[in-house]
C-alpha beads as a LAMMPS data file, in Angstrom:
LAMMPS data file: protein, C-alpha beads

285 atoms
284 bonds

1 atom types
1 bond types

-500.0 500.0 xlo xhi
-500.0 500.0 ylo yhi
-500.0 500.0 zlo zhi

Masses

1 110.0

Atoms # bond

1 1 1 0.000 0.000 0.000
2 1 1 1.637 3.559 -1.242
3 1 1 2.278 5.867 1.294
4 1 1 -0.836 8.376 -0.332
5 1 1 -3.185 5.770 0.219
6 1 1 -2.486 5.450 3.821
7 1 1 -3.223 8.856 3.735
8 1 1 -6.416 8.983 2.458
9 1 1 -7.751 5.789 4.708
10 1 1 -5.842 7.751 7.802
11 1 1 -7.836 11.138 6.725
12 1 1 -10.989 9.163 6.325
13 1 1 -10.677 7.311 9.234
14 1 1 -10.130 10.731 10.972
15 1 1 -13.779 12.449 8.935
16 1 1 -15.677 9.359 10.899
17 1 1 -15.177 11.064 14.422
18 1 1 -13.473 8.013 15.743
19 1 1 -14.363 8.877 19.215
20 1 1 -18.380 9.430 19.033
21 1 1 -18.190 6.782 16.746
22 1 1 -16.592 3.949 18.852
23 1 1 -18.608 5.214 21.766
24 1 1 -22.454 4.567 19.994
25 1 1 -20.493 0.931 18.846
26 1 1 -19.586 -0.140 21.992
27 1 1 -23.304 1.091 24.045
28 1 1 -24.359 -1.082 20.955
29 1 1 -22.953 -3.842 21.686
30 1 1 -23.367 -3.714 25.233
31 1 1 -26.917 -3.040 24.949
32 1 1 -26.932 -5.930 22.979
33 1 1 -24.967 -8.316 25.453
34 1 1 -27.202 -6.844 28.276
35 1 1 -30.535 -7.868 26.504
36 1 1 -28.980 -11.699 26.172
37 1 1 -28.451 -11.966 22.691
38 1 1 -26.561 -14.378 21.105
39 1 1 -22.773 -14.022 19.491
40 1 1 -23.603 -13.799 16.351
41 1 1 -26.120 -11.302 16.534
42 1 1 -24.542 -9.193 18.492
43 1 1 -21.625 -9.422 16.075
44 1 1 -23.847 -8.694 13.227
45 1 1 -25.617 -5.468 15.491
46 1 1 -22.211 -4.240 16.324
47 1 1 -21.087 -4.305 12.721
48 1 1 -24.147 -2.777 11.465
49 1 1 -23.970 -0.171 13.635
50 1 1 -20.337 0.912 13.533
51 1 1 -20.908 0.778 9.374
52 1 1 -23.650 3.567 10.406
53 1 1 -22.158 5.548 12.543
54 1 1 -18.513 6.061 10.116
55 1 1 -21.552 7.079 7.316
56 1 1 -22.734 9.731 10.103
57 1 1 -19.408 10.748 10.516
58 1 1 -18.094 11.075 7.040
59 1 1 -21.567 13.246 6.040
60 1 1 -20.771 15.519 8.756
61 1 1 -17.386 16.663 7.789
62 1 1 -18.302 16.518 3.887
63 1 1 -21.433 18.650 4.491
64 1 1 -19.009 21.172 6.539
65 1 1 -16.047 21.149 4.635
66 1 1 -16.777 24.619 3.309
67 1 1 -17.448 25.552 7.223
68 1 1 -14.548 24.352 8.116
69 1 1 -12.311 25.578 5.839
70 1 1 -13.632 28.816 6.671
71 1 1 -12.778 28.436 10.655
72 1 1 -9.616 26.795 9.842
73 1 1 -10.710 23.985 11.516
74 1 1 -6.874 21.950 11.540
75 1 1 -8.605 19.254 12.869
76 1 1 -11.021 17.991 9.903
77 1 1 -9.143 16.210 7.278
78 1 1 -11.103 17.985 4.596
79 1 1 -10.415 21.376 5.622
80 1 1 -6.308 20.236 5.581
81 1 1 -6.289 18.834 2.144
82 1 1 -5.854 15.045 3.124
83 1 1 -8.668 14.016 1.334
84 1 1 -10.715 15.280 -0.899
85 1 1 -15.034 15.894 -0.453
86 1 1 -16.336 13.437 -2.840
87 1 1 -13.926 10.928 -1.633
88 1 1 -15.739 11.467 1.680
89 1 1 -18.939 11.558 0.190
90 1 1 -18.319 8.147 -1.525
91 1 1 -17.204 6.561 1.384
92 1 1 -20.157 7.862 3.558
93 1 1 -22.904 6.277 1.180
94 1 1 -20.921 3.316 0.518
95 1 1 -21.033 2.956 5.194
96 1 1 -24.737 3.849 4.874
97 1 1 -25.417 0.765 2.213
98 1 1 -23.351 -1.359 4.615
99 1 1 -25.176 -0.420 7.354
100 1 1 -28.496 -0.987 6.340
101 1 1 -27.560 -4.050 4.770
102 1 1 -25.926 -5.864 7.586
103 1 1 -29.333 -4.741 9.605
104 1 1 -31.461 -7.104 7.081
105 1 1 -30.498 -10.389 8.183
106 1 1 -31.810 -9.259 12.134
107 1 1 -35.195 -8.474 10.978
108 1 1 -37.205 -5.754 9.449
109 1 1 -37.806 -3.587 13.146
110 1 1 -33.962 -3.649 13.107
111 1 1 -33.832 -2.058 9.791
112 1 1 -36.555 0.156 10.448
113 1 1 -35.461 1.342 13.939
114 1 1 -31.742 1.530 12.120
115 1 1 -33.434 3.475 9.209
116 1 1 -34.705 6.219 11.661
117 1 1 -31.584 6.355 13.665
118 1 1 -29.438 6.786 10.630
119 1 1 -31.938 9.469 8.833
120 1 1 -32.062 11.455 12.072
121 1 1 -28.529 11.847 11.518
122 1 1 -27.679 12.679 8.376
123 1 1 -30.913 15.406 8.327
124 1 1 -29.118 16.818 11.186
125 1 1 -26.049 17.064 9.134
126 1 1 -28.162 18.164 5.947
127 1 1 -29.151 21.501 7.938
128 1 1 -31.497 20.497 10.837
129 1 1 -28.520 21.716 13.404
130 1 1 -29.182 25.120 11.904
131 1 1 -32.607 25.361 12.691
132 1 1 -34.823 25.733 16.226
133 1 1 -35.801 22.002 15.855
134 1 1 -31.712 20.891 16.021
135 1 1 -32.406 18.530 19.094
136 1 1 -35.222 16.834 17.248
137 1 1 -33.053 14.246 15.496
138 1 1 -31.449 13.612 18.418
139 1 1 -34.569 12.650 20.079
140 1 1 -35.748 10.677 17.458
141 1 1 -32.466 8.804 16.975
142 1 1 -31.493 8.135 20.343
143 1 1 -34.705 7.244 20.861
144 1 1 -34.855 4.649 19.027
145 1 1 -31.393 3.069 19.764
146 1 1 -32.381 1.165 22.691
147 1 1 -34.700 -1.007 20.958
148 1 1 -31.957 -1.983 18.271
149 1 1 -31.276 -4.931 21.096
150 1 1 -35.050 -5.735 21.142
151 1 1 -35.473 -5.762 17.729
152 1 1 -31.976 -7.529 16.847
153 1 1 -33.366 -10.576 19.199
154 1 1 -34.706 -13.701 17.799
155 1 1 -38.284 -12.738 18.980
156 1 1 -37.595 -8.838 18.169
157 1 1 -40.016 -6.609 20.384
158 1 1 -39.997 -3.105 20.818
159 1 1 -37.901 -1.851 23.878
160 1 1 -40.186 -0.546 26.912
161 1 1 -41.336 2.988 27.003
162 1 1 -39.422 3.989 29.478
163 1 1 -36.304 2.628 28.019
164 1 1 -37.679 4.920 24.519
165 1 1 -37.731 7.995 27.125
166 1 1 -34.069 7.137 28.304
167 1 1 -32.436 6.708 25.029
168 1 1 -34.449 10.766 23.830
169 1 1 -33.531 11.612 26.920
170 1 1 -29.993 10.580 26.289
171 1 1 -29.697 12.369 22.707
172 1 1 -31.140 15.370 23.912
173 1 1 -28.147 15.785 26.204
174 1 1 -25.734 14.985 23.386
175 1 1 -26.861 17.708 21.497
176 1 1 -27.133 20.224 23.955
177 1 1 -23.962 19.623 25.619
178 1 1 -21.973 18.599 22.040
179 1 1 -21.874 21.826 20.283
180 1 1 -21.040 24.366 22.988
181 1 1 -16.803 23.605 22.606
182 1 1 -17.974 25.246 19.137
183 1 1 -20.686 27.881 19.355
184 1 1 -18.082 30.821 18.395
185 1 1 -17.317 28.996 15.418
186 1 1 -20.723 27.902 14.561
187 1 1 -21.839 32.059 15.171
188 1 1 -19.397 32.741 12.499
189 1 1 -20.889 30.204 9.781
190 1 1 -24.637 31.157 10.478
191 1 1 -25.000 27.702 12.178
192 1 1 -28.226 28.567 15.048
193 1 1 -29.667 25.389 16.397
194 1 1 -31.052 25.264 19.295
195 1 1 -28.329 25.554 21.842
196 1 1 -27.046 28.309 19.999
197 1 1 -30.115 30.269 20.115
198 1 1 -30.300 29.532 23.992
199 1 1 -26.691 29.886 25.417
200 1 1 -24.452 28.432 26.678
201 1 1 -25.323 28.054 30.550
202 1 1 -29.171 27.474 29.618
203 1 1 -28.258 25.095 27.553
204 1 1 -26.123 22.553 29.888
205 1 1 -28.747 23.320 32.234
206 1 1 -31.319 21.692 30.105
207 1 1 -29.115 18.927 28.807
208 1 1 -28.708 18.200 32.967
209 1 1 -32.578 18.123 33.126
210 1 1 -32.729 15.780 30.579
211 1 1 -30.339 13.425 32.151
212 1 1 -31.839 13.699 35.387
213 1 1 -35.262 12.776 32.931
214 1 1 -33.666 9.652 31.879
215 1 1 -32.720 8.537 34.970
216 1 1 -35.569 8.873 36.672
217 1 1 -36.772 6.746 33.794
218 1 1 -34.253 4.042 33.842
219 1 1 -34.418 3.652 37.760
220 1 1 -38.171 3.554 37.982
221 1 1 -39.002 1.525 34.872
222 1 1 -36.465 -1.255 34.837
223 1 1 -38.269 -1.780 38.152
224 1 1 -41.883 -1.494 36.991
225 1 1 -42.115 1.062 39.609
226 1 1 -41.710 -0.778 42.607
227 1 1 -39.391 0.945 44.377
228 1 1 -38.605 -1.860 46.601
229 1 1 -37.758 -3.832 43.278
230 1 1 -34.840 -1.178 42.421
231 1 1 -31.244 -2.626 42.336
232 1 1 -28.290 -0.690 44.881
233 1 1 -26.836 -0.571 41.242
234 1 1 -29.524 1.406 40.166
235 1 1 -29.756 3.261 43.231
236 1 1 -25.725 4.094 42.925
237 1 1 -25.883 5.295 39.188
238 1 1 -29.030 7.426 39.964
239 1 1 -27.179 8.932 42.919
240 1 1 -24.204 9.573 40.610
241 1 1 -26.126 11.308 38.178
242 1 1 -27.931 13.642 40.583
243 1 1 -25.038 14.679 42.187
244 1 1 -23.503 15.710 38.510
245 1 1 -26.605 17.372 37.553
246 1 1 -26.898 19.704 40.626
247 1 1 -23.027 20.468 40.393
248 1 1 -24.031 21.129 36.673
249 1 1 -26.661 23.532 37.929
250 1 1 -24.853 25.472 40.514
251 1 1 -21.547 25.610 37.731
252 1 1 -24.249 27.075 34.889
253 1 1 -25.556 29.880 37.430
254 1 1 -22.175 31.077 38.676
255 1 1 -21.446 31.603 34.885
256 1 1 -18.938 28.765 34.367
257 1 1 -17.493 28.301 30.771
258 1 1 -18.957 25.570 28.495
259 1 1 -16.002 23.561 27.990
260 1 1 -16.361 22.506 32.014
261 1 1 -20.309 22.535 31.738
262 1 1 -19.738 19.702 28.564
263 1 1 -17.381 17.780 30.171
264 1 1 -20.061 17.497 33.798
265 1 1 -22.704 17.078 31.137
266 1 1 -21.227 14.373 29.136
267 1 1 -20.159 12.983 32.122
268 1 1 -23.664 12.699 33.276
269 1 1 -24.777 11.206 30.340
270 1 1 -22.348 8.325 30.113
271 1 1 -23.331 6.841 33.363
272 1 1 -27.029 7.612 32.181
273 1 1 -26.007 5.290 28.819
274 1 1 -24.294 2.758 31.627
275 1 1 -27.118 2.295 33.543
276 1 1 -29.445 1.693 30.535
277 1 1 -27.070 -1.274 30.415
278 1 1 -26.816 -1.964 33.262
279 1 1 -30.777 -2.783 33.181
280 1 1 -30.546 -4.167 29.398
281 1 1 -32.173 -7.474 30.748
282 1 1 -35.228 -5.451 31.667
283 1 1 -35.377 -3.623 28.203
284 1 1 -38.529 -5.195 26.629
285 1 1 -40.484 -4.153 30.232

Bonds

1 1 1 2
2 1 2 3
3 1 3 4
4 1 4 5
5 1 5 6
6 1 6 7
7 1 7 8
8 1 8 9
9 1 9 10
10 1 10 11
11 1 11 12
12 1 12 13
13 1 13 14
14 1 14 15
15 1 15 16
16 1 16 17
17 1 17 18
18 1 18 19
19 1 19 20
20 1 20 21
21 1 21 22
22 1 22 23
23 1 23 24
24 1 24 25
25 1 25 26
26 1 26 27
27 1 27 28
28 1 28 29
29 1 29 30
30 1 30 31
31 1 31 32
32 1 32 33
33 1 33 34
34 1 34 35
35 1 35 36
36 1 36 37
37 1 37 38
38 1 38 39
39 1 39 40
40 1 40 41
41 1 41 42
42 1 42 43
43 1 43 44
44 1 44 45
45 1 45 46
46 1 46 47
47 1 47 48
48 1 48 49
49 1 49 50
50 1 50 51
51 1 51 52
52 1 52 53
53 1 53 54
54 1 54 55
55 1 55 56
56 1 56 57
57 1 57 58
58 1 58 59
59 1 59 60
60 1 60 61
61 1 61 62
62 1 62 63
63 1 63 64
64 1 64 65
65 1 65 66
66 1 66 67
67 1 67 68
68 1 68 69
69 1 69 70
70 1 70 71
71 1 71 72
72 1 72 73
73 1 73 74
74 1 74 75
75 1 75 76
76 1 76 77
77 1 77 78
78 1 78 79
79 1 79 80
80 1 80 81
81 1 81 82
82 1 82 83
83 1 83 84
84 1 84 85
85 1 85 86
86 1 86 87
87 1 87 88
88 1 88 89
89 1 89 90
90 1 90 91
91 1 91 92
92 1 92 93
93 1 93 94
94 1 94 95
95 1 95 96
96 1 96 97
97 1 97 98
98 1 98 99
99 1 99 100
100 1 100 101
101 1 101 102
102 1 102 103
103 1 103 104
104 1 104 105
105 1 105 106
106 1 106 107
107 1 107 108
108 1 108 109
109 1 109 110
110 1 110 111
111 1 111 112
112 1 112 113
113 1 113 114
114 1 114 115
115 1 115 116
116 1 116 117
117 1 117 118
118 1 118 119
119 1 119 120
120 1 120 121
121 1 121 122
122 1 122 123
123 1 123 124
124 1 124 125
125 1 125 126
126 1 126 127
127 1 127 128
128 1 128 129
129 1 129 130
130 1 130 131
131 1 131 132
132 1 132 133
133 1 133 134
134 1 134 135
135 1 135 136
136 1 136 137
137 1 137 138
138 1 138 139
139 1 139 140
140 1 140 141
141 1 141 142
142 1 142 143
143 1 143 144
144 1 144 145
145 1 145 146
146 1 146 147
147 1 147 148
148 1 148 149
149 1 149 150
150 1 150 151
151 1 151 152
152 1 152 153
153 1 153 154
154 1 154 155
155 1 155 156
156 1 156 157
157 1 157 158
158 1 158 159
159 1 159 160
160 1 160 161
161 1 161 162
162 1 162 163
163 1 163 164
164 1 164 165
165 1 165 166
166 1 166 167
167 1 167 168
168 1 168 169
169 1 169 170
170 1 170 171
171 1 171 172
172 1 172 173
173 1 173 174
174 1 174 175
175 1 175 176
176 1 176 177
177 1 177 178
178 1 178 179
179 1 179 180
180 1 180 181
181 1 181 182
182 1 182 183
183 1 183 184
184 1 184 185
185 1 185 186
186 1 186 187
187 1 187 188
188 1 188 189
189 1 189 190
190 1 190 191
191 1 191 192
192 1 192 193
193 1 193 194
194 1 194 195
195 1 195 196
196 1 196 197
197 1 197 198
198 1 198 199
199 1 199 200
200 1 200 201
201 1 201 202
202 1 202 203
203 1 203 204
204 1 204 205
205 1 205 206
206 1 206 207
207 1 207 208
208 1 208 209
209 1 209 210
210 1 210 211
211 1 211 212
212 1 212 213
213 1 213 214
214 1 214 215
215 1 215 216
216 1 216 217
217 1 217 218
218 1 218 219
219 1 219 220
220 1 220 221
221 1 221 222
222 1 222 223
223 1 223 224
224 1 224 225
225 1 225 226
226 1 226 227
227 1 227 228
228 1 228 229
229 1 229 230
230 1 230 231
231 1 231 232
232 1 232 233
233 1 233 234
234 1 234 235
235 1 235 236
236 1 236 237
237 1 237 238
238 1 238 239
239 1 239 240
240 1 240 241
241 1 241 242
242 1 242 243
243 1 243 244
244 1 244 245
245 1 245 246
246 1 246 247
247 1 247 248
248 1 248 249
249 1 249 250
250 1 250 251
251 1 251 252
252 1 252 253
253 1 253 254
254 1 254 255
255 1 255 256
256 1 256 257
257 1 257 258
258 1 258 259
259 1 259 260
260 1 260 261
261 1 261 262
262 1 262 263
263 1 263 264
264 1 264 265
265 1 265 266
266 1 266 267
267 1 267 268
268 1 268 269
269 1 269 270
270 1 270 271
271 1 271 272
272 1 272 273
273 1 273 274
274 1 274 275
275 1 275 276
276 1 276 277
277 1 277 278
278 1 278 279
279 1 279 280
280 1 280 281
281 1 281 282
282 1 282 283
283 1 283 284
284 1 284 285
């Protein structure tokens, strides 16, 4: 292999956003292993998925090249020259066929549920995240992820309503925490989504709510609302969370900057997204 092909895999590897994208792989996969399915679906999930998420990636950066060139955003491939935007854009339909393909052997809910997921996404990408309604596809996708376990199963059911609340709840925070490293930049390109039109401070202090939201969800539901029924695990996560949330809350109204306010946030949310696991057996009610 010549040395400029490693450097278009390496720069198309780097358009995926590696990290988000590993992250949403592995909750997939231990969603999956949570619920009890077998090895080779869970395989099959976890491919299907990860396919998806480097198509998210790669239509993120190749819609925003033009942004980011603009910003000088060193970071994005595109915007250094490494690769090119149709090589980005090939590569981002040819993850989205793969994606939806390895889905059809788990069922048509998979592919449906996957479907949604997928074209929340890329409509966010498309110019959604510019609009008022930026969190919707959040909602929507996130919303739907915890049932890819159900679904994936060899007697697929939708995931419980409460788990459906916890996953919204869960990509609402992601939004509203995600973008507030960047809302200078974003001002500059004429990006306004919601967070942007809200601030900064109200902002992580909804994405907080909507963790606390999720747990509440999680803790309650995986029990069927018997309180007695509740787990210490549970119990220990939900405490966890709380106690992030109101340090959130106090941070956001002495006027903290939102670099510390996404990291409490984000913090939040993964041991929101490890407790969902953590009650994976219970996903289907």
């Amino acid at each position: 292999m010549t040395g400029a092909s490693l450097r278009v895999i390496r720069g198309l590897w780097g358009s995926t956003h590696p990290g988000p994208t590993l992250v949403v792989t592995v909750l997939a996969a231990a969603l999956s292993l949570a619920a009890g399915l077998g090895p080779g679906r869970i395989g099959l999930l976890t491919a299907a998925v990860f396919a998806g998420q480097l198509s998210v990636g790669l239509s993120n950066d190749a819609f925003d090249a033009a942004r980011d060139r603009a910003v000088g955003r060193t970071d994005k491939p595109i915007a250094r020259g490494e690769i090119s935007t149709s090589a980005a854009w090939t590569a981002a339909f040819v993850s989205l066929a793969l994606a939806l393909a390895l889905s059809v052997p788990l069922g048509l809910g998979l592919v449906a549920a996957h479907a949604l997921f997928l074209a929340s996404a890329w409509s966010y990408n498309a110019g959604v995240k510019a609009s008022p309604l930026s969190i919707v596809p959040f909602i929507l996708g996130f919303g739907a992820f915890p049932a890819f376990a159900t679904l994936a199963a060899p007697d697929p059911q939708l995931a419980a309503f409460w788990a459906l609340l916890a996953g919204g709840a869960l990509g609402a925070a992601i939004h509203l925490t995600n973008v507030l490293p960047d809302l200078d930049d974003d001002a500059r390109t004429g990006i306004s989504g919601l967070p942007h039109r809200l601030g900064a401070r109200p902002s992580a202090a909804l994405a907080a709510a909507a963790v606390l939201t999720g747990a509440i969800a999680v803790t309650a539901g995986a029990a069927q609302g018997e309180l007695a029924e509740i787990p210490a695990i549970s119990w220990v996560f939900f405490a966890l969370e709380v106690a992030v949330v109101l340090v959130t809350f106090l941070l956001a109204v002495k006027g903290r900057s939102g670099r510390v306010l996404f990291r409490l946030v984000m913090l939040a949310a993964l041991l929101l997204a490890a407790q969902l696991v953590a009650a994976g057996g219970s996903l289907t009610g």
